[in-house]
N, C-alpha and C positions, 0 to 999 in steps of 0.2 A: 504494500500500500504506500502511495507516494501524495503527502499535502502540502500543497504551496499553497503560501500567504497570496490573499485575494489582493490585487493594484490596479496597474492601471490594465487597460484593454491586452490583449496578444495584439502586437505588432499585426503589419500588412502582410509581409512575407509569410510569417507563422501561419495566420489567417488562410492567406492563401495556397501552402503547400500541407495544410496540418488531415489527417488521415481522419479526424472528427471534429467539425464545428456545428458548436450548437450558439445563434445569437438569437436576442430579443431586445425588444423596446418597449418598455411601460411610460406612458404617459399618466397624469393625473394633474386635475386641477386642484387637488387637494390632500394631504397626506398625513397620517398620524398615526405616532404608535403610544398604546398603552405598554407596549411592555420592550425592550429593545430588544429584537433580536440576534442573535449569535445563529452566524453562517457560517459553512467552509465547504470546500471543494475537495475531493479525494480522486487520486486516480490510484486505478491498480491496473494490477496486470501488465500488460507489454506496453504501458505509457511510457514514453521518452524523457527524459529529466527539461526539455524543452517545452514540457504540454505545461499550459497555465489555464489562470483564468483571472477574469477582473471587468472593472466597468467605468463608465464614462458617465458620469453626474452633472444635472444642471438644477440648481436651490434644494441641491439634498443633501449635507455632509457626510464624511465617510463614516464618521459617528456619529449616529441621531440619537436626537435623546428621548422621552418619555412623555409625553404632554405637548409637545411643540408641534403646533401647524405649520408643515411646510408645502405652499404654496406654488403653482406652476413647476411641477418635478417632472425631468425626464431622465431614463435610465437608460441605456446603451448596454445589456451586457453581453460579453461572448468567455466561452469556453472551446481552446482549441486543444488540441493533442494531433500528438506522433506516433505512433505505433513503432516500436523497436525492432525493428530485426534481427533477424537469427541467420549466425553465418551459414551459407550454404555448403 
């Protein structure tokens, strides 16, 4: 099992050669948490030490807090990976 710390986006290159991209985009006019969550990402298996993940934020900070309306939020995230190979 292999976890890297969530930042910013995977690069373009990564993006574009990565053996699994998963992205999305949440919009919201409005956004709140009662309780902050804890996230993380895990690869396992034949992920490449190069597969990440991470997101692109607009009026959301990377730590939200509890009670705070944040307003006009959009999210950007993508998860990519590499699959490892095996010498032939």
């Amino acid at each position: 099992m292999n976890e890297r710390d969530q930042g910013e986006r995977p690069g373009a290159e990564l993006r574009r050669t990565a053996d699994i991209l998963f992205t999305a985009r949440v919009k919201a006019d409005e956004m709140r948490f009662d309780v902050v969550p804890h996230n993380s990402v895990e690869f396992s298996g034949n992920a490449d030490d190069e597969s990440t993940s991470g997101s692109d934020r607009t009026n959301l900070p990377d730590e939200v807090r509890e009670g705070v309306v944040y307003r006009d939020v959009q999210i950007d995230y993508a998860i990519a990976a590499r699959l490892r190979r095996e010498a032939e």
